[in-house]
C-alpha positions as CSV (number, residue, x, y, z in Angstrom):
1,X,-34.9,18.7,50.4
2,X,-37.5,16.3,49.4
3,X,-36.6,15.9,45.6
4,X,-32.8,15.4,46.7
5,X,-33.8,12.6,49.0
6,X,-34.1,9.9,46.2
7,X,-30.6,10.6,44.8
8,X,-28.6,11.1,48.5
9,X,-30.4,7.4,49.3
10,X,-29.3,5.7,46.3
11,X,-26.0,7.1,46.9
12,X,-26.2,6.1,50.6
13,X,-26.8,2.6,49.4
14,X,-24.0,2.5,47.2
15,X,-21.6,3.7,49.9
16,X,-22.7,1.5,52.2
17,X,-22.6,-1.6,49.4
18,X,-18.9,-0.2,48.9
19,X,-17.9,-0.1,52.8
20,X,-19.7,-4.1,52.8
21,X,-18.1,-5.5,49.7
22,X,-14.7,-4.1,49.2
23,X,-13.4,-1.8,52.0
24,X,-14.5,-3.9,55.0
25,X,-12.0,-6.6,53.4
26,X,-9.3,-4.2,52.8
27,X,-7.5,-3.5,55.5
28,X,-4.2,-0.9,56.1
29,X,-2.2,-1.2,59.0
30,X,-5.5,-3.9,60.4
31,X,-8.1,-1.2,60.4
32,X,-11.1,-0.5,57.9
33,X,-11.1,2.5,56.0
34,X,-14.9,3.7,57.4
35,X,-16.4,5.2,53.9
36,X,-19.5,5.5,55.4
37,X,-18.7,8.1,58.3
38,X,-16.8,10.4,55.2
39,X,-19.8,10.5,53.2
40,X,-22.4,12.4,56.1
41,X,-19.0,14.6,56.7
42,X,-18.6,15.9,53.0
43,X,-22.4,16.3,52.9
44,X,-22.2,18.1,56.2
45,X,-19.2,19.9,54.9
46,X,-21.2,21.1,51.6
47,X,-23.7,22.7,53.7
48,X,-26.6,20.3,54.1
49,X,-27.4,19.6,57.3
50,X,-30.9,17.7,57.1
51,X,-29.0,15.6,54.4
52,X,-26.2,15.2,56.3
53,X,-28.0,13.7,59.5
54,X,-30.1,11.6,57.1
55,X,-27.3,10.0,55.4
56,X,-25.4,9.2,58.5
57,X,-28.2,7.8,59.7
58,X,-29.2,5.2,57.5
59,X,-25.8,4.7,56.1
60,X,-24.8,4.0,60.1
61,X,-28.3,1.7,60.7
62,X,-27.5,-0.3,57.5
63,X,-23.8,-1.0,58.7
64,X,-24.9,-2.0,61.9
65,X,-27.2,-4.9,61.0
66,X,-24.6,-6.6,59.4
67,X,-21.8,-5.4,62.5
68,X,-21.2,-7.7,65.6
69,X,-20.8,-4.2,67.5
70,X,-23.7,-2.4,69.5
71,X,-26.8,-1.9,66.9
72,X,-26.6,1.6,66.6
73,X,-23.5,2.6,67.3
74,X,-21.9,3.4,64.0
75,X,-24.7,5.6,63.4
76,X,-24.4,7.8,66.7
77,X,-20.3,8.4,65.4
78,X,-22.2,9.3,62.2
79,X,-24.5,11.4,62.9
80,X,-21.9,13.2,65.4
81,X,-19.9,13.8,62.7
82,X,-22.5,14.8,60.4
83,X,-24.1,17.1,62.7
84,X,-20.2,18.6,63.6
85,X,-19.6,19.3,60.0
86,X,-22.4,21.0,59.1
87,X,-21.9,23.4,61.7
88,X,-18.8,24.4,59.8
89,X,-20.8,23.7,56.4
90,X,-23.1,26.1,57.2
91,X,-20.5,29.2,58.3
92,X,-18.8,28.6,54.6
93,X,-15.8,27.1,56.4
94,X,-15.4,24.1,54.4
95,X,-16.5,25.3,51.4
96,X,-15.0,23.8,48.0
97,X,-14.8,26.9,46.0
98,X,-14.3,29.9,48.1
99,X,-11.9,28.4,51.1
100,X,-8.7,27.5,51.0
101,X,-7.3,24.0,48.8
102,X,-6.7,22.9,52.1
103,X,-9.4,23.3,54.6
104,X,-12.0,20.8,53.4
105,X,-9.4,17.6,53.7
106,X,-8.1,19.1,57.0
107,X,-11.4,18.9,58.3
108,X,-12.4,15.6,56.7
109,X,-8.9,14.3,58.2
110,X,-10.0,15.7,61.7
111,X,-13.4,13.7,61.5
112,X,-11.4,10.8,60.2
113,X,-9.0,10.6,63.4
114,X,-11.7,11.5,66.0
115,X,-14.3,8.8,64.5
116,X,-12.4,6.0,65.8
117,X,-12.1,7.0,68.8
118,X,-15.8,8.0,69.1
119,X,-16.5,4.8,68.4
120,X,-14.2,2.9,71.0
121,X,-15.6,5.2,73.6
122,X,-19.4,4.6,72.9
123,X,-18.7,1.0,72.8
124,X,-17.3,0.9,76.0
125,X,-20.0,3.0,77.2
126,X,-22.4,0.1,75.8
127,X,-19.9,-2.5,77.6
128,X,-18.6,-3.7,74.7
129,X,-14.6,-4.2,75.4
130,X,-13.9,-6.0,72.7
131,X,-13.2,-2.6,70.2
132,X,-10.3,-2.0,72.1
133,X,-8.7,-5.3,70.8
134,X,-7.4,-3.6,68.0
135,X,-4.9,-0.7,67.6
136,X,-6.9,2.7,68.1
137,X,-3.7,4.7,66.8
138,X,-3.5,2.8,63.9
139,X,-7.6,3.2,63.3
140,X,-7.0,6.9,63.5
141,X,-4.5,7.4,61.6
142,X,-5.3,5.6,58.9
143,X,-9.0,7.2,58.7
144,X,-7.6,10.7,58.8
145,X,-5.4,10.1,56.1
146,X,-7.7,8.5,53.7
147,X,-10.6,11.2,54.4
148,X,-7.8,13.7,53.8
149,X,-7.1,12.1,50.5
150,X,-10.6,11.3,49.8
151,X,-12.2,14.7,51.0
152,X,-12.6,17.0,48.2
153,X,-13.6,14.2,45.7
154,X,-16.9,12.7,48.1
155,X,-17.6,16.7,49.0
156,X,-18.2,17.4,45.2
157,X,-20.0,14.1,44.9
158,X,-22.4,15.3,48.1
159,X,-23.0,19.2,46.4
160,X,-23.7,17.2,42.9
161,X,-26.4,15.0,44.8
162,X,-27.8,17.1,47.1
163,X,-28.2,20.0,44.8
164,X,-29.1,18.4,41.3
165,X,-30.1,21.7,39.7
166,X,-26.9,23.9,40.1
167,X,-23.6,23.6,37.7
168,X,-21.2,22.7,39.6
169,X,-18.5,26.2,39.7
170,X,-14.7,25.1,38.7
């Protein structure tokens, strides 16, 4: 795990730098398209749990210092998520090559429509009301279908990081 640590950072970084600079502008039906809770699933997903939790992590503590929400938050959603996909990582379930076309973005689009809703309940468990301001439908919605779109393409992204050694099989 150690040598794949430098790579999964830099990518962390450049998620995060993504979710900051272009998605957190972008908004579909008034929600934000939450990059940085797909990236810990698809490395959960691949099968790498340590990398998983560590990516959700700091990809969640870096969003929250620039967040107006409860410090911390974001990463707790992430690292539930991460921690829930690797289960299924680990068995093979969402496995790129020898599961179904369909099962990884089903999966993804699971995490994507129970992350918002993660994150409206921990914020009301920190007493923070003002998450609820928005539509919560439309958040999950929208995040389930753009990690169901997205899925596949950041899973091969997190098996090319996090194991730099292997071809990848077509």
């Amino acid at each position: 795990m150690r040598r794949t640590l430098l790579p999964a950072t830099i990518v962390t970084l450049f998620v995060v730098a993504i979710q900051l600079d272009i998605l957190s502008s972008l908004r579909f039906a008034g929600t934000v398209i939450m990059l940085v809770w797909l990236w810990p699933v698809a490395m959960g997903l691949a099968g790498f749990t340590n990398l998983a939790l560590y990516v959700a992590l700091l990809g969640g503590v870096l969003i929250d210092t620039h967040a107006t929400t409860p410090f911390g938050l974001t990463a707790v959603v992430g690292l539930v998520l991460a921690y829930s996909a690797s289960l299924l990582g680990r068995e093979g379930v969402g496995d790129l090559d020898s599961a179904a076309y369909w099962v990884t973005p089903v999966l993804a689009g699971v995490a994507g429509f129970v992350a918002p809703l993660l994150y409206t309940l921990g914020g009301v468990f920190a007493f923070n009301f003002e998450l609820w301001r928005g539509s919560l439908a439309a958040m999950m919605v929208v995040n389930a279908v753009a990690f169901v779109v997205l899925a596949r393409i950041v899973t091969r992204a997190a098996r090319a990081v996090a194991s730099p050694g292997e071809r990848v099989r077509r």
